[in-house]
N, C-alpha and C positions, 0 to 999 in steps of 0.2 A: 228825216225826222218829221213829226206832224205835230211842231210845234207850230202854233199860230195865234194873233191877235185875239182871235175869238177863245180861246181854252186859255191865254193869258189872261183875260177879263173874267174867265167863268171861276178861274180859281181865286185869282186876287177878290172878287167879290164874296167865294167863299171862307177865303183866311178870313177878309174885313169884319164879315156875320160874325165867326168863331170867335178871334182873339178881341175883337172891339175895337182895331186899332190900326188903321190903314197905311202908315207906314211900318210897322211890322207886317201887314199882310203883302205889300210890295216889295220887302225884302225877303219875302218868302219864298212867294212865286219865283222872285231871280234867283233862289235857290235851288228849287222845283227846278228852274230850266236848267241847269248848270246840270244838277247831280241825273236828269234826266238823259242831256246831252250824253254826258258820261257810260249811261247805257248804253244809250244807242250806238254810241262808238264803241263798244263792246258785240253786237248785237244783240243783246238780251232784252230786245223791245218786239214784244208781241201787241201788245194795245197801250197804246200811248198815253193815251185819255183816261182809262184807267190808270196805270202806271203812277201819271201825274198827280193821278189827288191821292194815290196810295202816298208816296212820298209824302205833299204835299200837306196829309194830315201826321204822317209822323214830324213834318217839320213842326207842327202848329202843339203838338203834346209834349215834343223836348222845350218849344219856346215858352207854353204854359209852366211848367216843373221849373223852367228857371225861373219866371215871375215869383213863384209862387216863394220858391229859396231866397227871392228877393224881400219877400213882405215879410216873412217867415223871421227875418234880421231886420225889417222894417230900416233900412240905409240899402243905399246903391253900391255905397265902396265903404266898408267898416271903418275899415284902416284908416282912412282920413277924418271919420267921424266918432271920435272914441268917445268925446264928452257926453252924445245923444245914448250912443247906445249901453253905455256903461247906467244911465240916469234910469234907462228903461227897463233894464237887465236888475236892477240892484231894488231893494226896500226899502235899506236903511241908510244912513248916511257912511257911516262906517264900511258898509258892504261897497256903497259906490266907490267910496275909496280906492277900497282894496281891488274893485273891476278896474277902474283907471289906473291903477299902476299894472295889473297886470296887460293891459291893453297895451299900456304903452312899451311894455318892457315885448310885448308882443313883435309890435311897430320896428321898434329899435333889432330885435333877431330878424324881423324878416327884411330889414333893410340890408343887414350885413348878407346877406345870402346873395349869390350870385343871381343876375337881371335870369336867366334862364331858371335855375329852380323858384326863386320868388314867382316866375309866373305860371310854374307847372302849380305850386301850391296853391294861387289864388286860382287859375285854373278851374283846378279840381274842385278844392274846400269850399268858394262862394261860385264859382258859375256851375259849378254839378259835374261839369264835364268826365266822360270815360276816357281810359289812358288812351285809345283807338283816336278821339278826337283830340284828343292835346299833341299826341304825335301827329296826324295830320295836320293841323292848326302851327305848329312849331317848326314841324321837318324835323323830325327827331325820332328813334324809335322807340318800341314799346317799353322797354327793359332801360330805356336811357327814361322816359316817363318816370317808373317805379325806382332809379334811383333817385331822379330828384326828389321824387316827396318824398321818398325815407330821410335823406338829407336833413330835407326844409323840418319835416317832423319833428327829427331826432335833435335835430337843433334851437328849435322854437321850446322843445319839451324841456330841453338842458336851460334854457337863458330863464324859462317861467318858472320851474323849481329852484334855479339859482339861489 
């Protein structure tokens, strides 16, 4: 492989410029070398150095898209913050109400769901993730992905119209 100090410097300086934020850029690059390594142990590495920021900028436009899903919800983890985002979400008082009880009754369904579809749903619904990555991320496969969130779905949809 012709991975090296210097193309780990040249990229990490390039995530840093891109996303503005240097430990995301250095968990990047350790990405970049992983999913790169991974090629190469396949041989599908013809220019390395290329390769590498190809990756390297798709790593940096999935990491953008979640930020953005992040601010988008303006909270890092909903679920634990219902009072904020129920406040920011609503007009009236009446309306916040009615968003906090639904948030909570949210809370309350996705706790009852089993540790594995709770986290295909959260997964999926606030990190963006494709079932391709949740089954990687999980060890799980594709078709076991699209049942949990039907699951999680069908079961959050039944507890909120309740």
């Amino acid at each position: 492989m012709i991975w090296n100090d210097s193309l780990a410097d040249d990229l990490r300086f390039f995530l840093t410029k891109r996303l503005k934020c240097q430990e995301a850029a250095a968990d990047l690059t350790h990405e970049t070398y992983l999913r790169l390594q991974q090629r190469d142990e396949n041989g599908q590495v013809d220019n390395a150095r290329a390769l590498a920021f190809h990756i390297a900028v798709n790593l940096a436009v999935d990491y953008q898209r979640k930020i953005a899903v992040r601010k988008r919800y303006m909270v890092d983890n909903p679920i634990d913050d219902i009072s904020d985002l129920a406040e920011i979400t609503s007009t009236s008082p009446e309306q916040t109400l009615i968003a906090r009880q639904r948030l909570e009754i949210l809370k309350s369904a996705l706790d009852e769901l089993p540790l594995d579809c709770r986290t295909v749903f959260l997964l999926h619904g606030i990190e963006g993730l494709k079932y391709a990555e949740i089954a990687d991320r999980l060890g799980i496969s594709l078709s076991m992905v699209g049942k949990h969130l039907a699951r999680a779905m069908v079961h959050c949809a039944q507890r909120i119209d309740a």
